[in-house]
N, CA and C of each residue as an Amber inpcrd file, in Angstrom:
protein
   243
   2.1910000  11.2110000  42.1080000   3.2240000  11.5290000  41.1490000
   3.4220000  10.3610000  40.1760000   3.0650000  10.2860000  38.5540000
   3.7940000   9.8060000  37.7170000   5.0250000   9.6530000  37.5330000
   5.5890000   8.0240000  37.3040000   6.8110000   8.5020000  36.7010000
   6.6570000   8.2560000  35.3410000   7.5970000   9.1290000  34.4160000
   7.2590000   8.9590000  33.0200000   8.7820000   7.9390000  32.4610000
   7.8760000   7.6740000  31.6180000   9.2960000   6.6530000  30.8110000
  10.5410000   7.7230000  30.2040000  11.6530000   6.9640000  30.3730000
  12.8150000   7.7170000  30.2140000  13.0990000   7.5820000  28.7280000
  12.9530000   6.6650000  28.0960000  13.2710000   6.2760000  26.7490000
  12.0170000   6.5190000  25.6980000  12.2910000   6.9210000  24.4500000
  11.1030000   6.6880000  23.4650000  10.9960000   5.6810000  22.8050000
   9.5840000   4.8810000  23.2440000  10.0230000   3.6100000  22.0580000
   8.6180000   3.8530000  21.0030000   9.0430000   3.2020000  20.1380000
   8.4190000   3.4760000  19.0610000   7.0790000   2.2530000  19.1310000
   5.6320000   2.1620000  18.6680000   4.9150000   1.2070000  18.3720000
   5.1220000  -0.2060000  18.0590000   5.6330000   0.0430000  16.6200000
   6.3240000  -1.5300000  16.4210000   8.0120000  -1.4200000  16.1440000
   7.4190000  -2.5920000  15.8530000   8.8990000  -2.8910000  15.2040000
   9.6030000  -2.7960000  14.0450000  10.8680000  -2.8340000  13.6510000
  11.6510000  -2.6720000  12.0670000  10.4540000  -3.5490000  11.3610000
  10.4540000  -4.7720000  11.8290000   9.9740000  -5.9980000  10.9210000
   8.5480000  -5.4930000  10.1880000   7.6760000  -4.9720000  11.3750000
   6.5090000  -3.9230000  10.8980000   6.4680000  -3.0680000  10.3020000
   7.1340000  -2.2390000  10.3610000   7.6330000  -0.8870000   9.1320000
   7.9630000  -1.1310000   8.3890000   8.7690000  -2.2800000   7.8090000
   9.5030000  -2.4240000   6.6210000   8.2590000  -3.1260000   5.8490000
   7.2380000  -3.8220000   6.3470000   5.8810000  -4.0560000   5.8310000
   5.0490000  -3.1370000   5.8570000   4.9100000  -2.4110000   6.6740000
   4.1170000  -0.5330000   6.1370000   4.5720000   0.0160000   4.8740000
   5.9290000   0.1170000   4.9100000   6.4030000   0.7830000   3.4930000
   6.3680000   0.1420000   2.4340000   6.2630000  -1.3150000   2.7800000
   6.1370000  -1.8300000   1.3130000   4.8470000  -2.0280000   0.5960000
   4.0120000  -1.7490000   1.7420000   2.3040000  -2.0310000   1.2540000
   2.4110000  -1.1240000   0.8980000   2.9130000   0.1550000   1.4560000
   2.8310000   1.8980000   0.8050000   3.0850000   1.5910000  -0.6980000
   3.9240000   1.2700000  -0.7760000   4.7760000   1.0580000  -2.3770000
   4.0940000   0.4970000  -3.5410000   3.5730000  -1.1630000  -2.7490000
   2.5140000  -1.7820000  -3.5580000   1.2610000  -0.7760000  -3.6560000
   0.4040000  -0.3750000  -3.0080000  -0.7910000   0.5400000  -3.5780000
  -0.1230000   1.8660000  -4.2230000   0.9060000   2.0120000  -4.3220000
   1.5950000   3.3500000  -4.7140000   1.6800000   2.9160000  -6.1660000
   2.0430000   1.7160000  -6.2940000   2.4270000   1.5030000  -7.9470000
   0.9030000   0.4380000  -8.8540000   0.1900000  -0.0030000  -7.9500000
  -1.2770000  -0.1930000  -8.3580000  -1.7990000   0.8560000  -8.6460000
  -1.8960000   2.4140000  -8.0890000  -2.7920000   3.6930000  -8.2910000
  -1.3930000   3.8080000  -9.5610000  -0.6270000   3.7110000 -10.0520000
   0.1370000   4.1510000 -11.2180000  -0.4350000   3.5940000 -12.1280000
  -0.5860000   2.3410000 -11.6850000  -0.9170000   1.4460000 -13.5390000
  -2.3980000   1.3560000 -13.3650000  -3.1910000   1.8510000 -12.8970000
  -4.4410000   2.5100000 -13.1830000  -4.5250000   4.0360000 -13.8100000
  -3.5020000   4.9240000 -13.6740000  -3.7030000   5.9670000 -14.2350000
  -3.6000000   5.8190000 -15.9770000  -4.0490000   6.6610000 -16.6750000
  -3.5590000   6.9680000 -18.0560000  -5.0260000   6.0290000 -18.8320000
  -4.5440000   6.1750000 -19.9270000  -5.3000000   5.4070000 -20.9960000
  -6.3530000   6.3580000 -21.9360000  -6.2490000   7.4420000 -21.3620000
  -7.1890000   8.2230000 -21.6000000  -7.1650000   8.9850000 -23.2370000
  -8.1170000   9.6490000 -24.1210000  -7.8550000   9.9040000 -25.3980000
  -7.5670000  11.5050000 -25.0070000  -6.6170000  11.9710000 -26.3640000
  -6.5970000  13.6120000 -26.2240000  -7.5200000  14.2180000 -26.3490000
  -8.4870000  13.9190000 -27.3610000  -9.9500000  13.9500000 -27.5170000
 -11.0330000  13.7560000 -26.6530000 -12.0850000  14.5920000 -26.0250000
 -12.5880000  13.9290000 -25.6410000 -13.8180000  13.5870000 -26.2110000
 -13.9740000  13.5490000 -27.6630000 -15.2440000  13.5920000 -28.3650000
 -14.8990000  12.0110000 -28.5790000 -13.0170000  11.3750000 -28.7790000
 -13.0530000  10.1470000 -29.0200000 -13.0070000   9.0890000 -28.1330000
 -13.7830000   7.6880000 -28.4570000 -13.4170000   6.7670000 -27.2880000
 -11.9740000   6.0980000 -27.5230000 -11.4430000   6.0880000 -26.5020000
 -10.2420000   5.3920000 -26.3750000 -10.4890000   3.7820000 -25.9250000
 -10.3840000   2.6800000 -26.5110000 -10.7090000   0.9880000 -25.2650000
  -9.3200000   0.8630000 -24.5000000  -8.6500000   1.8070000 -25.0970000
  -7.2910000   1.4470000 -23.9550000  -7.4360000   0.9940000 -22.3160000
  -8.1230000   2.1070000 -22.0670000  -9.2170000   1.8490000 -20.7630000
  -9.3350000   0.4880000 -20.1150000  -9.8360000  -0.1550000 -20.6290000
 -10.7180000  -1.3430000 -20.4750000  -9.4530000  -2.5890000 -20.7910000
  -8.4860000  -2.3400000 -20.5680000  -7.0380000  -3.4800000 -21.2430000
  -6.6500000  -4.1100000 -19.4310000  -6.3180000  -5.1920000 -19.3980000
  -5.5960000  -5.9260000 -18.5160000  -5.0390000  -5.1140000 -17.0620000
  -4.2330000  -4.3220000 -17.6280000  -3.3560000  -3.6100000 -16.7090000
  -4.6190000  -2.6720000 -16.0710000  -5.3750000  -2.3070000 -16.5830000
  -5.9340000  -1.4480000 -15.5790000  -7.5440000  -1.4210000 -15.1960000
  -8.0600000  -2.6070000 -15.4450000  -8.7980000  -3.7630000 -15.0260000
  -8.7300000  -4.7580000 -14.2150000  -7.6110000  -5.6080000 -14.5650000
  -7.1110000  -6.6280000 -13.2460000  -6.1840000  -6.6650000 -12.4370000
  -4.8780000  -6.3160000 -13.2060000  -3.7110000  -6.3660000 -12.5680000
  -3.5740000  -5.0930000 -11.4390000  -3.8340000  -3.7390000 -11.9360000
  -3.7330000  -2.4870000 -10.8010000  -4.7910000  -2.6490000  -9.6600000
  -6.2620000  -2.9890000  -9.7790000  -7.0420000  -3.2520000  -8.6730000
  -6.2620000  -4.1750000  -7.9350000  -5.8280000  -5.5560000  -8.5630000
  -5.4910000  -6.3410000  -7.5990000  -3.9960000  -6.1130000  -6.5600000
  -2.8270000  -5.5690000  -7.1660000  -2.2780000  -4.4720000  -6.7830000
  -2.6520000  -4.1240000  -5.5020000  -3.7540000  -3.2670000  -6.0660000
  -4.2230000  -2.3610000  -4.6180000  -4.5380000  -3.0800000  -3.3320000
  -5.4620000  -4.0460000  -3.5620000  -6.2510000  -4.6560000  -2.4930000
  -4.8110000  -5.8330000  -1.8280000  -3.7390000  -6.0470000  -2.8380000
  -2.9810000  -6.7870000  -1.9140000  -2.1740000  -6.3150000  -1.2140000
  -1.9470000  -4.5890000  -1.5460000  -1.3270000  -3.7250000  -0.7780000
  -1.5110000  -3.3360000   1.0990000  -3.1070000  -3.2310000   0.7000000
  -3.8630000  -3.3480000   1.7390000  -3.8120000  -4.5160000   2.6930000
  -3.7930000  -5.7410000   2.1250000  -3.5410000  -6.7300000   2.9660000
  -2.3350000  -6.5990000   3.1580000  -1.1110000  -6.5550000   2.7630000
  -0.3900000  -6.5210000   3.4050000  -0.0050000  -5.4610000   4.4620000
  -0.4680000  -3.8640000   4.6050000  -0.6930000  -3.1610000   5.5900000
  -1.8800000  -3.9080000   6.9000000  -2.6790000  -4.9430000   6.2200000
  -2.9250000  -4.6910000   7.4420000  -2.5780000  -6.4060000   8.2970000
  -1.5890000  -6.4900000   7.5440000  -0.4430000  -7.5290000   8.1870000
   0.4960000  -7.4880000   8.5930000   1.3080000  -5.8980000   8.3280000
   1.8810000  -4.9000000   8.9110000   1.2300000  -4.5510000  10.2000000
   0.2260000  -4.1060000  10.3680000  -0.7660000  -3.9240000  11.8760000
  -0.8660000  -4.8790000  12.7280000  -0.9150000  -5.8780000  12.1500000
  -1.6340000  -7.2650000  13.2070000  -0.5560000  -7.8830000  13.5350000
   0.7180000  -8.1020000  12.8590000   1.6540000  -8.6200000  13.1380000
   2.2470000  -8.6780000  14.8280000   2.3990000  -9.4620000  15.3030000
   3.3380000  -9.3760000  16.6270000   4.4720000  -8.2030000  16.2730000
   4.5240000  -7.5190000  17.4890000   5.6770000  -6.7700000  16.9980000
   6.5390000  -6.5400000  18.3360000   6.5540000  -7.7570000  19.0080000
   6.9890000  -7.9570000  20.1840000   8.0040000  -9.0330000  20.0870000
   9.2440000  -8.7200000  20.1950000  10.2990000  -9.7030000  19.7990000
  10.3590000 -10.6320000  20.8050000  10.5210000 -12.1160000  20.8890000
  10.8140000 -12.9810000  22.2740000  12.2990000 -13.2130000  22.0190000
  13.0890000 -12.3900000  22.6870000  14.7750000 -12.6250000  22.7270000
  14.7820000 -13.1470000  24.4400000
């Protein structure tokens, strides 16, 4: 016979989630400022494209989003009280 745990506990911790959601947020608003730039035309070229924001700044965005999810993961999430 198993006994089963009486309580639900969750994976991690606040401290971890509140770094899940914010990496969510950061790649959430990197995939924003990569969208757009585009012409109504499509016979015309637009270089909007090819400008700062969605060349350096939104990739990098992304990939620091990621690191921080997966610093959210690795994190201790075992409190020593």
């Amino acid at each position: 016979m198993q006994n089963k745990p009486t309580g639900k506990s969750f994976l991690f911790d606040t401290k971890n989630y509140r770094f899940l959601f914010l990496a969510i947020a950061i790649i959430s608003l990197g995939f924003i400022l990569m969208s757009g730039g585009g012409s109504d035309d499509p016979l015309v070229f637009s270089p909007e494209i090819f400008n700062f924001q969605r060349i350096r700044l939104a990739p990098s965005l992304v990939l620091a989003g990621f690191g921080v999810a997966i610093y959210a993961i690795l994190a201790d999430s075992k409190s020593d009280k």
